[in-house]
gemmi code that builds the backbone of each chain (N, CA, C; Angstrom):
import gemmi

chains = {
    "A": [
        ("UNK", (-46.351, -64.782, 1.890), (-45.535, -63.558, 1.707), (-46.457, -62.378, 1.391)),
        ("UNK", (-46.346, -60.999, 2.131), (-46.957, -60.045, 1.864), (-46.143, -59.600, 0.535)),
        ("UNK", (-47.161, -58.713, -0.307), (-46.798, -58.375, -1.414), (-46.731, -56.703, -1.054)),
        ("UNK", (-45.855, -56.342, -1.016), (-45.515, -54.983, -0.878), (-46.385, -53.648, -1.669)),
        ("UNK", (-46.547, -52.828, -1.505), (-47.032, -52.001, -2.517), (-46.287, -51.001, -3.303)),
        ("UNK", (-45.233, -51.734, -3.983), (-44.592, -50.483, -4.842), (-45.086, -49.277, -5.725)),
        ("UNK", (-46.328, -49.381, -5.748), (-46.859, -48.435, -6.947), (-46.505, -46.891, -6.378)),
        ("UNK", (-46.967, -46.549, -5.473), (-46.803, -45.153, -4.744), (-45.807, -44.836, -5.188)),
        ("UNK", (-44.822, -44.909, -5.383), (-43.636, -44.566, -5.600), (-42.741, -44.928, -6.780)),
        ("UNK", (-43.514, -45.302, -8.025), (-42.617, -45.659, -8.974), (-42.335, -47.061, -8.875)),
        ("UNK", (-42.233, -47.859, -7.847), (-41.492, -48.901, -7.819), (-40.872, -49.418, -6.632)),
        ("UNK", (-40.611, -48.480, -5.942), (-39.883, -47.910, -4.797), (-40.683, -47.860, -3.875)),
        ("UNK", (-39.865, -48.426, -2.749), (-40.874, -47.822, -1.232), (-39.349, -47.727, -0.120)),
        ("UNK", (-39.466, -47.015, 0.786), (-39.128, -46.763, 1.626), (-38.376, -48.043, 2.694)),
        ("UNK", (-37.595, -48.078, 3.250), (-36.968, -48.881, 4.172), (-36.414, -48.290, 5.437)),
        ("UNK", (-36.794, -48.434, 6.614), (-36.579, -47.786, 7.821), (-35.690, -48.797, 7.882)),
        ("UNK", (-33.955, -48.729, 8.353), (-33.377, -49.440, 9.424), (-32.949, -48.992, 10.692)),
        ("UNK", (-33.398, -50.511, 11.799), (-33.677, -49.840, 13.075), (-32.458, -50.806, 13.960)),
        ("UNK", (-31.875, -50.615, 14.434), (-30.907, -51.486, 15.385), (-31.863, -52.183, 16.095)),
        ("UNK", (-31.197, -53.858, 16.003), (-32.358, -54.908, 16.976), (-32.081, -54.612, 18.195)),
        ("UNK", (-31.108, -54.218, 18.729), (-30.800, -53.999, 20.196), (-31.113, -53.145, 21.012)),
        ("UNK", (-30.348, -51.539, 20.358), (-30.546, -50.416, 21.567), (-31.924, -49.737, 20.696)),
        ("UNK", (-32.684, -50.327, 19.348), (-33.645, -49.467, 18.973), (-33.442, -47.702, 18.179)),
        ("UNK", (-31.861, -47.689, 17.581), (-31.547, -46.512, 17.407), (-31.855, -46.542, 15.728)),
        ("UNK", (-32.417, -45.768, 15.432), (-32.810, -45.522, 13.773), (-31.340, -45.326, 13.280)),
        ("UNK", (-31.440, -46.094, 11.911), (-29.837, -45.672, 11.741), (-29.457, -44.836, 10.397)),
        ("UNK", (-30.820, -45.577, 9.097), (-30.770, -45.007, 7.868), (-32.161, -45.023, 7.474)),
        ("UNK", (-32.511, -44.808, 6.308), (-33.875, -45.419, 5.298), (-33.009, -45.233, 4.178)),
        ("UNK", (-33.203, -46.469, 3.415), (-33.304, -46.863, 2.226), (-34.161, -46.744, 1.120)),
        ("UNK", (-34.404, -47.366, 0.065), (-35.403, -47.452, -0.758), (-35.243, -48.830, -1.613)),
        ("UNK", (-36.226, -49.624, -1.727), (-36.028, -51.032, -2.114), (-37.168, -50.708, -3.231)),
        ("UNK", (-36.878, -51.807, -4.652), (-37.520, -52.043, -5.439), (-38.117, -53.697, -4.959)),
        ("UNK", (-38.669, -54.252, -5.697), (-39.216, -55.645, -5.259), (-37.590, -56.587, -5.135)),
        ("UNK", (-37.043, -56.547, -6.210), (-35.493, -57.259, -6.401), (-34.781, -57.038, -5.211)),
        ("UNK", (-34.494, -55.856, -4.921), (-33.953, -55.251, -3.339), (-34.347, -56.206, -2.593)),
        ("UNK", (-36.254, -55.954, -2.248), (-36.625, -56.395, -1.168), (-36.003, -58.428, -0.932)),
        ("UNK", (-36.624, -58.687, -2.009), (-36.273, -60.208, -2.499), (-34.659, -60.791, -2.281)),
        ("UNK", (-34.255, -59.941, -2.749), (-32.771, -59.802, -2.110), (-32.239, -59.765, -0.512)),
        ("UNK", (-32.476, -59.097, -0.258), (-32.887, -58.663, 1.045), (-32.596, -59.971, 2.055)),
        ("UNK", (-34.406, -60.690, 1.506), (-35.077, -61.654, 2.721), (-34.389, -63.467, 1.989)),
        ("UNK", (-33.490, -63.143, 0.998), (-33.202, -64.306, 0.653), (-31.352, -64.717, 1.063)),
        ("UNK", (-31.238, -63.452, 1.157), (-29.513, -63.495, 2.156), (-29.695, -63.167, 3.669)),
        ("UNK", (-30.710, -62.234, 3.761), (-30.624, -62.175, 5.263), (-29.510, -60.804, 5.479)),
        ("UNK", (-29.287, -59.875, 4.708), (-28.277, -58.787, 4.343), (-29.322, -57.533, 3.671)),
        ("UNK", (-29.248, -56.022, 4.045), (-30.298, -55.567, 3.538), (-29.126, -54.863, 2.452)),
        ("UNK", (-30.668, -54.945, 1.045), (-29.989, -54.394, -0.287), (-30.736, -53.408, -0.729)),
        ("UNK", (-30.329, -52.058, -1.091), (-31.323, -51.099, -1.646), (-31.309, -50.918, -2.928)),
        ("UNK", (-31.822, -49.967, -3.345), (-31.975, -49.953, -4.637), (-30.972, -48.522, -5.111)),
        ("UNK", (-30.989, -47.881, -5.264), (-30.159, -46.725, -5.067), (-30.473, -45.303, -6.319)),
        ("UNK", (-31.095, -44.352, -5.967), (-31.977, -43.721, -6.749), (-30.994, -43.279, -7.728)),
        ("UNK", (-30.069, -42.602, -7.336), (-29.218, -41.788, -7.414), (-28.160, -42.750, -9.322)),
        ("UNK", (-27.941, -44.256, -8.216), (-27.017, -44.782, -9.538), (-27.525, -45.576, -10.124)),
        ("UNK", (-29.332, -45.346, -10.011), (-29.897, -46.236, -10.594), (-29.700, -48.133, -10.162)),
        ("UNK", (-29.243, -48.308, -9.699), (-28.769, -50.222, -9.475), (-29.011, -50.766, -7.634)),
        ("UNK", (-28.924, -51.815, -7.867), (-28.704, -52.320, -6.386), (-27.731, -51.989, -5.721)),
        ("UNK", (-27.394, -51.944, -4.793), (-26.183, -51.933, -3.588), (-26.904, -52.959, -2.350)),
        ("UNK", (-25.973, -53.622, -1.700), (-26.107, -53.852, -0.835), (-24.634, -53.191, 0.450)),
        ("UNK", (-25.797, -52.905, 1.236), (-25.093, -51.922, 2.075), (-24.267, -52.688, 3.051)),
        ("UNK", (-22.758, -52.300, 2.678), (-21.181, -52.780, 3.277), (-20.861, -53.797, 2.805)),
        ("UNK", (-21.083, -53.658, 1.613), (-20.381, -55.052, 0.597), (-18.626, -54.159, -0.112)),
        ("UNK", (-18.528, -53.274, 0.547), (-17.130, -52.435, 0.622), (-16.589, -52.290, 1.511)),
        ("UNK", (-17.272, -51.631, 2.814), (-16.928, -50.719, 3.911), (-16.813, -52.509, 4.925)),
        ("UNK", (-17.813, -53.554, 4.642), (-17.773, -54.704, 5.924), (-19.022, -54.493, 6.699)),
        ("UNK", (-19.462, -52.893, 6.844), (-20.681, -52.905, 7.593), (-21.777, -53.122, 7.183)),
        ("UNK", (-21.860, -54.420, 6.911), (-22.940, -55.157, 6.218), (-25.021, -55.520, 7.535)),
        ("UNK", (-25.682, -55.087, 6.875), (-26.600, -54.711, 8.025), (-27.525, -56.351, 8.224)),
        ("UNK", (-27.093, -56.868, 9.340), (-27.669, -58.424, 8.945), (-28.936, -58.373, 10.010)),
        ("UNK", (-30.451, -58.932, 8.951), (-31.645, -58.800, 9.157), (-31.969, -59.771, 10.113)),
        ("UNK", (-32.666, -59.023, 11.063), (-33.112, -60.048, 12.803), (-34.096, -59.803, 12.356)),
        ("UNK", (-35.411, -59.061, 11.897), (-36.728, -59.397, 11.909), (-37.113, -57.930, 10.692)),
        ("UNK", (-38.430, -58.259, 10.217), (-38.715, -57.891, 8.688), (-40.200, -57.090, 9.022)),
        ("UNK", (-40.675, -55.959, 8.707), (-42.392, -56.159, 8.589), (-42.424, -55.131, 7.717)),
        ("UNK", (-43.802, -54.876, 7.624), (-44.417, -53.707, 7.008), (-45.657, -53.348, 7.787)),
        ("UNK", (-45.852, -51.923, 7.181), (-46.974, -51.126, 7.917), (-48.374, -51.314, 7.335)),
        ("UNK", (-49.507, -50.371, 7.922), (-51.036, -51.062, 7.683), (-51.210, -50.319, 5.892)),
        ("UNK", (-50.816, -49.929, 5.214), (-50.845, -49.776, 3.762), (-49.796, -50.465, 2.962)),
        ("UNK", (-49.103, -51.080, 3.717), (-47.996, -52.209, 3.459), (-47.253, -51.513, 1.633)),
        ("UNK", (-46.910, -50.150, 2.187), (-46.267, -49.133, 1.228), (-44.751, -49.255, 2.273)),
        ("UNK", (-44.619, -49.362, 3.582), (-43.105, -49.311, 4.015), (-42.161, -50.433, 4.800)),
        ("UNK", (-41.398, -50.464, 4.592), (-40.513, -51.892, 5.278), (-39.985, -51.319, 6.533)),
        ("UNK", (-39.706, -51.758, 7.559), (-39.082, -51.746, 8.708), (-38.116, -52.922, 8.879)),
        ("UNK", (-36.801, -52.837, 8.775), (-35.713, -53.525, 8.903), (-35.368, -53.706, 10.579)),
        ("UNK", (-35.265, -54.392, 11.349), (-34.691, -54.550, 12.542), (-33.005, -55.413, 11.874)),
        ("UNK", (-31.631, -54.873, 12.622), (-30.958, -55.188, 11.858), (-29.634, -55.000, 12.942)),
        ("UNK", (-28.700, -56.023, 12.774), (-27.295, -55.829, 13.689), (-26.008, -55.343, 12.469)),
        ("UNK", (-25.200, -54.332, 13.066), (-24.967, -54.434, 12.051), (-23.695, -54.907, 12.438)),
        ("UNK", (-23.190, -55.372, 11.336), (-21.114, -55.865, 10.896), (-20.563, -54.766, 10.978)),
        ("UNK", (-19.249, -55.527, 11.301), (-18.089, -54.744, 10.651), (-17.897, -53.901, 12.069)),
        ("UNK", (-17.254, -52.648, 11.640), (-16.952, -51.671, 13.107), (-18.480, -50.917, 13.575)),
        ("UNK", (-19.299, -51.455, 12.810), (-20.526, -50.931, 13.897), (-20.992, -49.216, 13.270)),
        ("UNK", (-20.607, -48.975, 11.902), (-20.309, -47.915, 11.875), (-21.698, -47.671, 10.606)),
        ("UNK", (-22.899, -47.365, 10.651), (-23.195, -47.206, 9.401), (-23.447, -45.802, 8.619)),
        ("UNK", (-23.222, -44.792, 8.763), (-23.018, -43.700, 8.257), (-21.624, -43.471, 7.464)),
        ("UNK", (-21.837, -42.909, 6.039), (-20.568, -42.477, 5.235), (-19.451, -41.496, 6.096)),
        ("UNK", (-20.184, -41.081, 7.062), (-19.666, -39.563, 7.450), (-19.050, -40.481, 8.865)),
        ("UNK", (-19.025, -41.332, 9.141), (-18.416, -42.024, 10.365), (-19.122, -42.302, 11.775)),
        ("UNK", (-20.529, -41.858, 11.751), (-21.197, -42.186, 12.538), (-22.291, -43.312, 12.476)),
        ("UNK", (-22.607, -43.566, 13.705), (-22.981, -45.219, 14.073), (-24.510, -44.247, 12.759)),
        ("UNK", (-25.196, -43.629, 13.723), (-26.529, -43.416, 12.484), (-26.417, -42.646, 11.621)),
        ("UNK", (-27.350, -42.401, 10.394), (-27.347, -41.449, 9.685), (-27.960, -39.874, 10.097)),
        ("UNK", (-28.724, -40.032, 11.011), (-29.583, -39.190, 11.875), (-28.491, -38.034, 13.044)),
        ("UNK", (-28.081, -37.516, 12.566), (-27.039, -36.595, 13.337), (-27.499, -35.003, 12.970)),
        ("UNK", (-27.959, -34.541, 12.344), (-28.246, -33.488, 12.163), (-29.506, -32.687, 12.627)),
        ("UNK", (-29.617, -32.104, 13.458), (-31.013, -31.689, 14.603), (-31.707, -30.729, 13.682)),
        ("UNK", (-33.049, -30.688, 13.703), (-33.584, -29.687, 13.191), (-34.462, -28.822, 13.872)),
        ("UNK", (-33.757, -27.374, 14.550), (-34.091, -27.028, 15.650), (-35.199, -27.317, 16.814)),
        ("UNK", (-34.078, -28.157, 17.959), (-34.464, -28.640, 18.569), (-34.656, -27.269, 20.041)),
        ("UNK", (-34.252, -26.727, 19.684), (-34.516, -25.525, 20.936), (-35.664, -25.357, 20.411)),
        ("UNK", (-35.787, -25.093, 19.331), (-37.691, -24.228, 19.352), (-38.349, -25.151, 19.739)),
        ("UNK", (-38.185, -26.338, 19.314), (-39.281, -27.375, 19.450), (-39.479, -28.020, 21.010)),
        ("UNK", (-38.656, -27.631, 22.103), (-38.183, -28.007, 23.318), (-39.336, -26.606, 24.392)),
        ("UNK", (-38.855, -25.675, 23.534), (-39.522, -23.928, 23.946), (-40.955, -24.492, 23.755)),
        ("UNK", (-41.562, -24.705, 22.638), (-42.913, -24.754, 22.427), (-43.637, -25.848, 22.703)),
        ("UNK", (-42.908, -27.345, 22.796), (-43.280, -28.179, 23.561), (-43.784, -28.459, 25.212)),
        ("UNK", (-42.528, -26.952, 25.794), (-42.771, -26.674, 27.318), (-44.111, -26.054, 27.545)),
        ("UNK", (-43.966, -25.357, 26.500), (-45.599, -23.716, 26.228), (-46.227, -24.928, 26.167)),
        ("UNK", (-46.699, -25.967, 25.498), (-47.952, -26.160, 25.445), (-48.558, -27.527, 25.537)),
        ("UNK", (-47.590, -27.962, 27.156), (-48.051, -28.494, 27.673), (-49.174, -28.604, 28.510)),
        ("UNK", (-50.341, -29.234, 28.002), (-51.097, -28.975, 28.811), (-51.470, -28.667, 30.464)),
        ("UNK", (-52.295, -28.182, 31.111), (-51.802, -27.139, 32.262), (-52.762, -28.877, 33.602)),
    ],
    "B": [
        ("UNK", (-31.236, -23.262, 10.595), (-32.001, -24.073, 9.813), (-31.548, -24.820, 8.509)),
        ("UNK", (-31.322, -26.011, 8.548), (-31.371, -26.821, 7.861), (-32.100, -27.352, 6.588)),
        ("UNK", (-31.616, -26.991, 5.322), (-33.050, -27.183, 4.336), (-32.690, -28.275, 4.021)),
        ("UNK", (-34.110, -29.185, 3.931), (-33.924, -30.395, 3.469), (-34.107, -30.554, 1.787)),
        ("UNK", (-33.485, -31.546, 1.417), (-33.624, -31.814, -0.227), (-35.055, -32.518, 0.001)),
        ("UNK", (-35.992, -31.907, -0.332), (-37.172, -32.256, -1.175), (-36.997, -32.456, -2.719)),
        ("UNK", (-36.158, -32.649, -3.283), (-36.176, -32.368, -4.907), (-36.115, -33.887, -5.389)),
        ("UNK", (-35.858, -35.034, -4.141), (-35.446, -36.137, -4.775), (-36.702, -37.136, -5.370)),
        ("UNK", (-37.892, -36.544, -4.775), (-39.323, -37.109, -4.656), (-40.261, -36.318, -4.962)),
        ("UNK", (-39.734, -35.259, -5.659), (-40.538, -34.081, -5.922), (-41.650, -33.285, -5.034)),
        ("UNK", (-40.478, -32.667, -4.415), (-41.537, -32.243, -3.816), (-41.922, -33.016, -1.596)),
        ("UNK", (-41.217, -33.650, -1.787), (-41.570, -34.495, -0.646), (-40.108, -35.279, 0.263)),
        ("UNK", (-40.488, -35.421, 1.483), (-39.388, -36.145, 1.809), (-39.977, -37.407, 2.980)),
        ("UNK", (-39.157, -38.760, 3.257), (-40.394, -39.521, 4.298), (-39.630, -38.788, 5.692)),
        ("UNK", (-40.549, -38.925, 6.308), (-40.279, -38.517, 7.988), (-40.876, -40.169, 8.672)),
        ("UNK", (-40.238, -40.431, 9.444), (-39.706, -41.505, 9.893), (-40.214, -41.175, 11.473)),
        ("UNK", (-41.697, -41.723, 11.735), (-42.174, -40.952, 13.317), (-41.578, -42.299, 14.596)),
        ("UNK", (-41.009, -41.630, 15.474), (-39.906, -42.878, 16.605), (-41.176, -42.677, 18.184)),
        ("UNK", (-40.922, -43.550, 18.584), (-41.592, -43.211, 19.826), (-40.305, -42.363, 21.175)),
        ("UNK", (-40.557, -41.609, 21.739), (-39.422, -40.897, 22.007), (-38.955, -41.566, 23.325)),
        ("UNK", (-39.456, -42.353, 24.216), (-39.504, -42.783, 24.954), (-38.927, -44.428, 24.622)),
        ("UNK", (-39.645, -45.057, 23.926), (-38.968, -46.757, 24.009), (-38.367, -46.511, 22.948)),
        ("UNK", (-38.669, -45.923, 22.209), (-37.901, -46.055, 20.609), (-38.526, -46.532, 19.538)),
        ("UNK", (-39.832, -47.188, 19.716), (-40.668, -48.060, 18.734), (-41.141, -47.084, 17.665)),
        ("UNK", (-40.548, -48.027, 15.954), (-41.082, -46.643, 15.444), (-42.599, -47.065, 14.830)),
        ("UNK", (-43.249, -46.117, 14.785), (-44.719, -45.919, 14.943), (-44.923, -45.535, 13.453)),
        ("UNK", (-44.631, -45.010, 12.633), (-45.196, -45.091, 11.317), (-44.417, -43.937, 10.816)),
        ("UNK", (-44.451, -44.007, 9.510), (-44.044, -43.116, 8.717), (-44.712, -42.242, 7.530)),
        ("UNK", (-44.534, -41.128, 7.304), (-45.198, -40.627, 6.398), (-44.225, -39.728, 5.464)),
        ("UNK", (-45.143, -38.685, 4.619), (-44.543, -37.802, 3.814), (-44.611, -36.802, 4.072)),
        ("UNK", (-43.740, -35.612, 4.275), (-43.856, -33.771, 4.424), (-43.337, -33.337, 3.023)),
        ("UNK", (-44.031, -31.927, 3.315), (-43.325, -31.151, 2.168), (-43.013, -30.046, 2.781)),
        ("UNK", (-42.212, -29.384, 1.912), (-41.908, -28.115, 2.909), (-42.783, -27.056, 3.718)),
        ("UNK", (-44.067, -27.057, 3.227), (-44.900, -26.586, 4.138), (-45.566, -27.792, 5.227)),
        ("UNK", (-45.718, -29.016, 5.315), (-46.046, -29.896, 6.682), (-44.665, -29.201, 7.472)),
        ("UNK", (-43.328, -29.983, 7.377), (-42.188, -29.300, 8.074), (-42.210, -28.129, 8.818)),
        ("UNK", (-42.822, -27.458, 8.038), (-42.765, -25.929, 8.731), (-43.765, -25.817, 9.936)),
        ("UNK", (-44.940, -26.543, 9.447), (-45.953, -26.593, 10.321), (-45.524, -27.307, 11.447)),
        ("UNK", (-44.688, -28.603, 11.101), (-44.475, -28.871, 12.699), (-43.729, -28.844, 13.196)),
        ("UNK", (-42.700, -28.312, 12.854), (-41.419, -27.446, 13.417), (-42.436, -26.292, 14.439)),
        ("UNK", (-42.926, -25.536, 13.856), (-43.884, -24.400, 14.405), (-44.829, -24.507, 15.407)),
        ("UNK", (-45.481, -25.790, 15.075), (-46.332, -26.135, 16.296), (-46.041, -26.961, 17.357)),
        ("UNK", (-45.142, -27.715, 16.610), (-44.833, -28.984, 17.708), (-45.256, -30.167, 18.151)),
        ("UNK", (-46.443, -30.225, 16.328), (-47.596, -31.346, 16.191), (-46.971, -31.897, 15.096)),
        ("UNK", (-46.458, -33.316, 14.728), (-46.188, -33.824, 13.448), (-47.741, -33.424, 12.294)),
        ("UNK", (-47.550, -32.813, 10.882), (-48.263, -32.704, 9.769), (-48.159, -33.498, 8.703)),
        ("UNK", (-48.341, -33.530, 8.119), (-47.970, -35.008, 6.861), (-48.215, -33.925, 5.850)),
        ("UNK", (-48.052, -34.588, 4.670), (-49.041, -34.351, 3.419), (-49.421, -35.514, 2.948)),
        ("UNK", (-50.097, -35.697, 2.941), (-51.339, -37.055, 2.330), (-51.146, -37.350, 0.887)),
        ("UNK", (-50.349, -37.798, -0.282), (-50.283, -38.931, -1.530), (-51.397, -38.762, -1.880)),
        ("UNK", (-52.210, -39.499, -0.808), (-53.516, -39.945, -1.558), (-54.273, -38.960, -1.702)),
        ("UNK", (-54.986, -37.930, -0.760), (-55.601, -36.731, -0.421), (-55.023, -35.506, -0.910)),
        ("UNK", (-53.548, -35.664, -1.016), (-52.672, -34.397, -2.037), (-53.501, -33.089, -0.923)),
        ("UNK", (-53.248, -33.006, 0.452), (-53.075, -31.864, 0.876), (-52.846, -32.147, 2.424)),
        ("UNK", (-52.398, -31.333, 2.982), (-52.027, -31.312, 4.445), (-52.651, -32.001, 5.426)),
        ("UNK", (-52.477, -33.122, 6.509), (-52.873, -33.554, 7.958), (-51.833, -33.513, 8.682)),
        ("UNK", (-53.007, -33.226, 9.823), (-52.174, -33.180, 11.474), (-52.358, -34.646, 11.968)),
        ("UNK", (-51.795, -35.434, 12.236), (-52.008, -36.743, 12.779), (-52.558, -36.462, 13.892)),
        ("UNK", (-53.721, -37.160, 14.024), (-54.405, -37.294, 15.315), (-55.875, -36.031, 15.733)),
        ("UNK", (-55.504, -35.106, 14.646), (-56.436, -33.852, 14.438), (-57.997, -34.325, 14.875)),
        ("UNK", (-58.251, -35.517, 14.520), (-59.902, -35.815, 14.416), (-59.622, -37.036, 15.919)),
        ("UNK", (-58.892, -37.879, 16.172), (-58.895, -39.029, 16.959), (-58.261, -38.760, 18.624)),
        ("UNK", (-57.525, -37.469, 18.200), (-56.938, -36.754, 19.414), (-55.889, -37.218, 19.556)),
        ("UNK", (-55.070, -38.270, 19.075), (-53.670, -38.927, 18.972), (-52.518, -38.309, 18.414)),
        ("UNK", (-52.373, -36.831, 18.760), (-51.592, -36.434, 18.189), (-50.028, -36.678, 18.302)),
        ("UNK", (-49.126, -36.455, 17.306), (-47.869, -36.520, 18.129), (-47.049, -35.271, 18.231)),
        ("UNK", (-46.958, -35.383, 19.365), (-46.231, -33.721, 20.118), (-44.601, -34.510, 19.713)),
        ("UNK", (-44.071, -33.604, 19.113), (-42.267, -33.662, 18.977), (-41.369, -33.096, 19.961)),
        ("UNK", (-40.869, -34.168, 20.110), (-39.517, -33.573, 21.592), (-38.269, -33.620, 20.625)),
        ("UNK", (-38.087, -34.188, 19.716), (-36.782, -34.030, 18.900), (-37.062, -34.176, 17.523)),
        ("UNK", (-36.256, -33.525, 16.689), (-36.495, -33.481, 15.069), (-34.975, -33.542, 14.523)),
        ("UNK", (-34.781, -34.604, 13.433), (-33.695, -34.591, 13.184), (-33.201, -35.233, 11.904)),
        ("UNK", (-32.233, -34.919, 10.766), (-32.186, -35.499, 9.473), (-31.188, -36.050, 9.038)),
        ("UNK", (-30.649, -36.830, 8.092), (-30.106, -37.599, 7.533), (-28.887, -36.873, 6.960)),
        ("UNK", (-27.640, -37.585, 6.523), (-26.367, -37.109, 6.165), (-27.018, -36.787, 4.930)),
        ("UNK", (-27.814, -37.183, 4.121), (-28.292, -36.897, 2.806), (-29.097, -35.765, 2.822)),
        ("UNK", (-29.476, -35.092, 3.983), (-30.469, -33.914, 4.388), (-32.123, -34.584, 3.237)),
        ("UNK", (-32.415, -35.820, 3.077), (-33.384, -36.081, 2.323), (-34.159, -36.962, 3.510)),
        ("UNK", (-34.221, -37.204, 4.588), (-35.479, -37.935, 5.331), (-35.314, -37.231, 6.698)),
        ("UNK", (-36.373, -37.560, 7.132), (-36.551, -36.298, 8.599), (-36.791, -37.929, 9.487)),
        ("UNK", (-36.490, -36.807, 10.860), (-36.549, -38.254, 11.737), (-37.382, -37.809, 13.128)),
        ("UNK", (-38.169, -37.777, 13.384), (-38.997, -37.249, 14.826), (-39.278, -38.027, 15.814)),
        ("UNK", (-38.671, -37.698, 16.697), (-39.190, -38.543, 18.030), (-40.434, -37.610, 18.618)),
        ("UNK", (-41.034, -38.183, 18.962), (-42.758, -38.170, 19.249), (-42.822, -38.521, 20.516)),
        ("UNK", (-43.836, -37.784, 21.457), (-45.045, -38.504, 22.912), (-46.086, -38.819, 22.330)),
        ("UNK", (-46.975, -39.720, 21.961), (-48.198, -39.718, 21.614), (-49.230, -39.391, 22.822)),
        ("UNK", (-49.913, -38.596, 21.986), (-51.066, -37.976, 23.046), (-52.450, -38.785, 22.954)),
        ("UNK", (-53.251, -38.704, 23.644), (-54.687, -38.964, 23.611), (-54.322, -40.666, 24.286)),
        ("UNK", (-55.166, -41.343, 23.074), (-55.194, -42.854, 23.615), (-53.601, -43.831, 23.623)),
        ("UNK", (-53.144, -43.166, 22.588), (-51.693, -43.893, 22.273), (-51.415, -44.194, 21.392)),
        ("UNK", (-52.468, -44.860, 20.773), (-52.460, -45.387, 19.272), (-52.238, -44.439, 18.185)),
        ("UNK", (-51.108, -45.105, 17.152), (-51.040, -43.952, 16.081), (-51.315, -45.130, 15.006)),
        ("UNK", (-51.715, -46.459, 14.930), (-52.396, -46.910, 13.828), (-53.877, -46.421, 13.514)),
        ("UNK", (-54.122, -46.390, 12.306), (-55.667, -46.526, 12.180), (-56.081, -48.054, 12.471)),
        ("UNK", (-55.487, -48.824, 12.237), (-55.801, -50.430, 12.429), (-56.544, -50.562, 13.881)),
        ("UNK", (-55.687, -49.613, 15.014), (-55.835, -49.989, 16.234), (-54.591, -49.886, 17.413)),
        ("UNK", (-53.361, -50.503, 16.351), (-52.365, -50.503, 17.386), (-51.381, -49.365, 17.835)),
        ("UNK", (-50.621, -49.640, 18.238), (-49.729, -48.641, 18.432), (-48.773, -48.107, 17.633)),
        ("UNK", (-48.102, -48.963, 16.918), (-47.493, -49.261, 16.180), (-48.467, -49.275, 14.711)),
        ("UNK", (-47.839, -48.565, 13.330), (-48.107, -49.397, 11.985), (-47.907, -50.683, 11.781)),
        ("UNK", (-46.401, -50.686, 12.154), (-45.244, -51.375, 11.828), (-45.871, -53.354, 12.691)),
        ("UNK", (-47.223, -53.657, 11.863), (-47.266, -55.302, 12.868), (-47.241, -56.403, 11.370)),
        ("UNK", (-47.181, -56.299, 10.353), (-47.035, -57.019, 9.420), (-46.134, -57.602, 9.512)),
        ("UNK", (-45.575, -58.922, 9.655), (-43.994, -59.627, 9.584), (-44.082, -60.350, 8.278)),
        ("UNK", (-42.890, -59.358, 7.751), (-42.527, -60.458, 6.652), (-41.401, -61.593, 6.680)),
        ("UNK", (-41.849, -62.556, 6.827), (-41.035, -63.817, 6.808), (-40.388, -63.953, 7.426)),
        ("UNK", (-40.593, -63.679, 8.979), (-39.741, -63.640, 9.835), (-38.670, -64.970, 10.030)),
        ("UNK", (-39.386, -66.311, 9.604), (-38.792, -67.529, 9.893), (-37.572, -68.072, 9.352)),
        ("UNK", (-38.251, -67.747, 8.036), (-36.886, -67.702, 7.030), (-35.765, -66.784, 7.439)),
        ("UNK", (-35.708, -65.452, 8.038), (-34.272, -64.728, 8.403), (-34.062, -65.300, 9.432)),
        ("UNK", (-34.584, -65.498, 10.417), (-34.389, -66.329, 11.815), (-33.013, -67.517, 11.142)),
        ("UNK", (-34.114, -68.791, 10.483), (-33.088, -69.444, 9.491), (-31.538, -69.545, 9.254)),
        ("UNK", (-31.861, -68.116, 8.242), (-30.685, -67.662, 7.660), (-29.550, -67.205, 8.393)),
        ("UNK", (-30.635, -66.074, 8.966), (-29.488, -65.702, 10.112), (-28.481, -66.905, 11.228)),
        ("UNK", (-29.418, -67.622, 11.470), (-28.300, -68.903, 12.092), (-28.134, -69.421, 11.268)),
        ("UNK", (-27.731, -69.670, 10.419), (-27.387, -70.426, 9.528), (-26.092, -69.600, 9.112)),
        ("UNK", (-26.007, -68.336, 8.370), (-25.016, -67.110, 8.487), (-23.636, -66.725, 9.751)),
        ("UNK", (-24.241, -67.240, 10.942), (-23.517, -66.876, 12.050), (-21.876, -67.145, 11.631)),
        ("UNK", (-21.049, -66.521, 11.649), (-19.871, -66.545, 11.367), (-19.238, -67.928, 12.909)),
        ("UNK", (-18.692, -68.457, 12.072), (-18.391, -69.151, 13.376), (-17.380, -68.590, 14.618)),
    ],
}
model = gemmi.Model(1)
for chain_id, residues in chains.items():
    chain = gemmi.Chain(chain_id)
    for i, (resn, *xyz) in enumerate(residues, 1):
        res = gemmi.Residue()
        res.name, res.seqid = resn, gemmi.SeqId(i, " ")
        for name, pos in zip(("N", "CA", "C"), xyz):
            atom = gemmi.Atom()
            atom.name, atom.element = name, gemmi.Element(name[0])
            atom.pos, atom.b_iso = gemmi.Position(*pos), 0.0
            res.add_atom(atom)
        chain.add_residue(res)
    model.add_chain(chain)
structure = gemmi.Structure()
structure.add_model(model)
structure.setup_entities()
């Protein structure tokens, strides 16, 4: 078992979840070691939750429970990458969408200046 | 424009880099409101460096930069999400690969679980 590196962060590190299928980013989390341990011992991802202080595991209310197809971490082994199907209606955003990722951050400029400076 | 909550990490938020093309995500780092700006502006992902406590351009010295075709954030407005072309060789590990993301944690055991879990 890799041993994670919580220190960076208090305790805490980061959790990318990624759909095993179509590859669509859906949330990031934040796991303490208990989270993570949690996590890889149900096969269900559990965060830690900054905000109320405690665990959650995500759709142990809603049903859209995010069930873990494959696990890693990166080369400072400070972040988790979740590959993950999820339950329930497929829905994992509070706000009713499949991702959490809905909000663009101007994508016209970045489309404009990407065209400019493409190399010739 | 969209301001993101930096206040939850003081100061910082993770950006979550996607490959824009397959979807593979390639690593993640930290911005602050001045990286953001920078690569909103240029159209080069910037970090701010934890360890170094001041600004990089990924790829600045190796030529691997990542040019952004989309930028986009979370219902929590607290993590950024960028889809990326990687330029130069391809690679956005320092390790080598393409990917950060090659550490598997315990893949066997969720494999396991997960069939083992299958709702009948």
């Amino acid at each position: 078992m890799i041993n994670i590196d919580f220190d960076k962060m208090q305790g805490l590190a980061p959790a990318i979840i990624q759909d095993a299928d179509d590859r669509e980013v859906l949330m990031l989390g934040f796991m303490n070691q208990e989270a993570l341990e949690k996590t890889l011992a149900t096969g269900y991802a559990t965060f830690y939750s900054r905000t109320r202080q405690k665990l959650w595991t995500k759709g142990e209310t809603s049903g859209n429970r995010l069930r873990v197809v494959a696990a890693s971490t990166d080369c400072d082994v400070d972040t988790i990458l979740l590959r993950v199907q999820v339950e329930g209606g497929g829905v994992v955003c509070h706000e009713g969408t499949r991702s959490c990722f809905t909000k663009d951050l101007l994508a016209e400029d970045l489309l404009t200046k990407g065209s400019a400076e493409v190399a010739p």
